[in-house]
C-alpha positions in Angstrom: 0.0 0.0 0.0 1.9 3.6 -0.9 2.6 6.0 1.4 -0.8 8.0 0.9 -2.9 5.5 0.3 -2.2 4.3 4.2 -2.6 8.1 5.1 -6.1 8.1 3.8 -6.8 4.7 5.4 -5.8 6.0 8.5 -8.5 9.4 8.2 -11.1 7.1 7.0 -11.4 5.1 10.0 -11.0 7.9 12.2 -14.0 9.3 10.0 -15.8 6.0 10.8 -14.7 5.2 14.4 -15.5 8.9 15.4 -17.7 10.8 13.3 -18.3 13.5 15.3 -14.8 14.5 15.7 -14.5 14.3 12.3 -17.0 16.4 11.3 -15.3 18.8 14.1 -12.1 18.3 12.4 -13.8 19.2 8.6 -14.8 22.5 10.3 -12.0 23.5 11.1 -10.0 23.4 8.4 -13.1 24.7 6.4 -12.4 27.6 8.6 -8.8 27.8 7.7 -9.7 28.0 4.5 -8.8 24.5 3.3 -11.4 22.8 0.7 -12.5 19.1 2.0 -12.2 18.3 -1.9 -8.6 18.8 -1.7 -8.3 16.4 1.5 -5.0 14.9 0.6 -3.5 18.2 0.4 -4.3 18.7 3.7 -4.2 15.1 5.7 -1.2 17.1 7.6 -3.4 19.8 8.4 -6.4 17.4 9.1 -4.3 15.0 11.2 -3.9 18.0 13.4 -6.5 19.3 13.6 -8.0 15.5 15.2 -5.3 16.1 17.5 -7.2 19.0 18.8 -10.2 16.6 19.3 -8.4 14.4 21.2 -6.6 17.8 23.1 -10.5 18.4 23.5 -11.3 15.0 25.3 -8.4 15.7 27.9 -9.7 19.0 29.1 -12.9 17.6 29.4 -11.3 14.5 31.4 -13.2 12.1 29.2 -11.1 9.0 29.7 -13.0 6.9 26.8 -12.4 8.8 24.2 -8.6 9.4 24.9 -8.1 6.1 24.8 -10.0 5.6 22.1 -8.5 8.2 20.2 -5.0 7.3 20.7 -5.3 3.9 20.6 -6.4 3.6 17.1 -3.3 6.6 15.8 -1.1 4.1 18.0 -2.3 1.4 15.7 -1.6 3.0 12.6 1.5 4.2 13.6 3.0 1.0 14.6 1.4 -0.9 11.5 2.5 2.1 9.3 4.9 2.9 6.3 7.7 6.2 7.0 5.1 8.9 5.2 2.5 8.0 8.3 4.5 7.6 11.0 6.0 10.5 10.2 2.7 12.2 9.9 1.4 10.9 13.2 4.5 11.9 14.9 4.6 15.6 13.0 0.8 16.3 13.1 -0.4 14.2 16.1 1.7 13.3 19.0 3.4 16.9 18.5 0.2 18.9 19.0 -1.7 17.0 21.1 -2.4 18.8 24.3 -0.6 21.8 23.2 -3.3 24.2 25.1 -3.6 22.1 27.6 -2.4 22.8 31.7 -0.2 20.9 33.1 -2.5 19.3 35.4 -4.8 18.0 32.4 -1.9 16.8 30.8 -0.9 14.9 34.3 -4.3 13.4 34.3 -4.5 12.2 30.8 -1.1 10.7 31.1 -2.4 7.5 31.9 -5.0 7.3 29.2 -2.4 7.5 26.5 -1.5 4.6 24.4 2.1 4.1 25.0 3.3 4.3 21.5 2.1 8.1 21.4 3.1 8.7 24.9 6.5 7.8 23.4 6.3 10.0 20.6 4.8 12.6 22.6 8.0 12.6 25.6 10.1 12.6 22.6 9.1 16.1 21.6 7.9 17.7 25.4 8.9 15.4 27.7 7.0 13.3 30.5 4.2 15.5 31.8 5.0 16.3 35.8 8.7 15.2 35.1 
């Protein structure tokens, strides 16, 4: 499977494990100006912006959906080519809980799947350490 081809696989089942977000994560990239037409242009963009979802779900100390969330980017990044881990690395793990305090992102710590807690340390460090 190319390089893109796993990228899209990787939005489409976010798409279908977590519509809502989704739709979220359309809207705001339709407010950035992007056009959903031109979605492969802008996985980067939209793979960041689900971040913010999941960002969303840790200031709102909604376990589930944390878990959820990172589970499924954890098994696309493990199972991935180069292109998507590097995407998941560059666009997910590096913006999740960007906004968030430092006591949400003590909290949520737990919640993460290990892979992106990995990737995540990598770039910010352990929360609390």
């Amino acid at each position: 499977m190319s390089d893109d081809a796993e990228i899209q696989k990787l939005i489409a089942e976010i798409r279908d494990r977590f519509p809502a977000a989704a739709h979220e994560t359309d809207e705001c990239l339709v407010a950035r100006g992007c056009e959903l037409e031109d979605l492969p242009i802008y996985s980067s963009l939209w793979v960041e912006a689900f971040a913010d979802r999941t960002t969303d779900a840790v200031k709102k100390c909604d376990a589930d959906v944390v878990v959820q969330h990172t589970n499924l980017i954890a098994k696309h990044f493990l199972a991935g080519g180069d292109e998507v881990r590097k995407l998941i690395d560059v666009s997910y793990a590096e913006n999740l809980m960007w906004d968030a305090s430092e006591g949400e992102k003590l909290w949520a710590w737990p919640f993460i799947a290990g892979e992106i807690q990995r990737l995540y340390a990598a770039i910010w460090g352990v929360p609390g350490e």
